[in-house]
C-alpha positions in Angstrom: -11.4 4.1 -14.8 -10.3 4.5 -11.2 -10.2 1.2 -10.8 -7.1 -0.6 -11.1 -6.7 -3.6 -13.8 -4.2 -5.2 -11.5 -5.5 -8.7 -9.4 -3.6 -8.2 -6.4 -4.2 -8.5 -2.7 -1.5 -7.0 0.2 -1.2 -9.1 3.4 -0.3 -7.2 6.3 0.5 -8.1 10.1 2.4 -11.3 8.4 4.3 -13.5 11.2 8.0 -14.6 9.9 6.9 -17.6 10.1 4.2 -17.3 7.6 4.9 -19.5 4.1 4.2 -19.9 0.6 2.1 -23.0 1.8 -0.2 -21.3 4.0 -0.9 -18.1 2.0 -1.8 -21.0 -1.3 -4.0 -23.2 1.4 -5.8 -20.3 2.5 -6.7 -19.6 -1.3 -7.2 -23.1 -2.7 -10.7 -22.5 -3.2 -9.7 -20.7 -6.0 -8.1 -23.4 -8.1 -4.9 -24.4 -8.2 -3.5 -21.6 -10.8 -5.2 -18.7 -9.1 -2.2 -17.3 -7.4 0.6 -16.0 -9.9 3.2 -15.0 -7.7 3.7 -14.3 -3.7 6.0 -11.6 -3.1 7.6 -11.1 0.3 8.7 -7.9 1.1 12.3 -7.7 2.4 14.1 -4.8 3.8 17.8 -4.7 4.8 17.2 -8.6 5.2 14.8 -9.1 7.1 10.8 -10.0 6.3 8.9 -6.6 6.9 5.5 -8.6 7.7 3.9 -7.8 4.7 3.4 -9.7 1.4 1.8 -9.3 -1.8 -0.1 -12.1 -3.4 -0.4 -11.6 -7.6 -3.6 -13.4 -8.5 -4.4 -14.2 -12.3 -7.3 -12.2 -12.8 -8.4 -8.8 -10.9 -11.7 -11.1 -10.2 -9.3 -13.6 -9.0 -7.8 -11.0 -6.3 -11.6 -9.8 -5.5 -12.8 -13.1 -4.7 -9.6 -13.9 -2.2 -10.3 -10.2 -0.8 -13.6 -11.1 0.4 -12.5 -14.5 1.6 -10.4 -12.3 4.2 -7.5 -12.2 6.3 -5.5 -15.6 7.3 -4.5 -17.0 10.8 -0.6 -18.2 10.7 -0.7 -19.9 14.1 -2.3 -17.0 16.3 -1.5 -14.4 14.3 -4.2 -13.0 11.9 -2.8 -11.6 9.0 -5.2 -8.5 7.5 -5.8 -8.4 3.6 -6.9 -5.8 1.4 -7.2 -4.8 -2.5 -4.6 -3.5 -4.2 -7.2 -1.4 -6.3 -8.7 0.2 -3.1 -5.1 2.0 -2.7 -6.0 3.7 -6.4 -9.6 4.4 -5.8 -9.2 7.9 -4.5 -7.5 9.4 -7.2 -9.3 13.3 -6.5 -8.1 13.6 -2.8 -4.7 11.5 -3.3 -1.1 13.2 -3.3 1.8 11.3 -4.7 5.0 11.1 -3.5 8.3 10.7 -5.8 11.9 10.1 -4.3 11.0 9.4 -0.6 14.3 7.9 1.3 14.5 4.3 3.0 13.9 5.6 6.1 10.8 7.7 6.3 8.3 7.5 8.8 4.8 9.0 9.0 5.2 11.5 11.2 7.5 13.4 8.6 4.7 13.0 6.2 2.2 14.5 8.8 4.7 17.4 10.1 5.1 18.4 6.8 1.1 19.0 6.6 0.1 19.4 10.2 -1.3 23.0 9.2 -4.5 21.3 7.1 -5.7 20.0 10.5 -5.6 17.1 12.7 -7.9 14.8 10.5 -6.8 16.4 7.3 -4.7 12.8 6.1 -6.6 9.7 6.3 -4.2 7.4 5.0 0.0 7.1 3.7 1.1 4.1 2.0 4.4 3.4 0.9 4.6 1.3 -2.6 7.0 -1.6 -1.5 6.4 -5.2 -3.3 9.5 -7.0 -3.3 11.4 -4.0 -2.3 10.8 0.0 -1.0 10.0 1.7 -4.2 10.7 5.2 -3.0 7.0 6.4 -4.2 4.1 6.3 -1.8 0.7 8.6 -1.3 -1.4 10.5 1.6 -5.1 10.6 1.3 -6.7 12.9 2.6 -10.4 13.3 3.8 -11.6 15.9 0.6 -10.4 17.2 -2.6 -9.8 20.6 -1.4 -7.4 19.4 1.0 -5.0 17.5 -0.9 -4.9 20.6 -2.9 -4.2 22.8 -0.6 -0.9 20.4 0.7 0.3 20.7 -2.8 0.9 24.5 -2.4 2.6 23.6 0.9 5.4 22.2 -1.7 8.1 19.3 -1.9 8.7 17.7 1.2 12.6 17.9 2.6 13.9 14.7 4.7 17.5 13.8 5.4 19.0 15.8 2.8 16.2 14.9 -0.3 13.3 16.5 -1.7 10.0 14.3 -1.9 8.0 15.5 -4.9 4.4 15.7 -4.8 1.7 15.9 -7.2 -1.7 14.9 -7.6 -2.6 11.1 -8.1 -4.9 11.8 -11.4 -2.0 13.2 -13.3 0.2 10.7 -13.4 
């Protein structure tokens, strides 16, 4: 199954003041043991803006996914479905070993000869801490083929491996 088995929910566009309290108000509805863990993400000290919330159930996380985004004073904080990250598995390319610092743009240099609207999305996997594994979608199948023959991406002296998301 595409779909992931995991029940969380990413907050982005957090403030630094945002808190536990106001991420478990927001989700009360739930019940009181609907939220397993909140994990801020951190990097070189200081709050990146973005959280993940670890519900107890993937039903749990689907229910506070369509309850929406919160407002932290005026900022509103976005919210989507972890399993919406896994769900396009045929036009998805993993990345393996990317540095601290990359940025997008290296991602779309490296395949800037598939077109202008050839990526649709790059995430970078990052609760609690970067990961050094992310993913590019791109809009068909035939595309994200097609930037795996472009090969490993190079950046500051590494080599980002790529493969497709439905073989790992």
């Amino acid at each position: 199954s595409t779909q992931s088995t995991w029940g969380t929910v990413v907050l982005t566009l957090c403030p630094p003041d945002i808190s536990d309290s106001d991420v478990y108000n927001h989700y009360k509805f739930l019940g009181k043991d609907a939220i397993s863990k909140i994990n801020w993400l951190h990097l070189c000290g200081l709050f990146r803006g973005t959280a993940s919330i670890v519900f107890s159930s993937q039903d749990m996380a689907i229910k506070a996914h369509a309850a929406g985004g919160l407002t932290v004073g005026e900022n509103r904080v976005e919210a989507s479905l972890v399993s919406e990250w896994r769900l396009h598995k045929d036009n998805k390319i993993i990345l393996i070993g990317c540095p601290p610092g990359i940025t997008d743009n290296v991602i779309y240099n490296h395949y800037k000869s598939l077109g202008e609207n050839a990526i649709v999305n790059i995430q970078y996997l990052s609760w609690g801490k970067f990961r050094g594994t992310g993913s590019v979608i791109f809009s068909s199948k035939e595309l994200a083929d097609r930037a795996l023959t472009l090969g490993n991406i190079k950046i500051e002296g590494c080599k980002i491996k790529t493969k497709m998301a439905q073989s790992s």
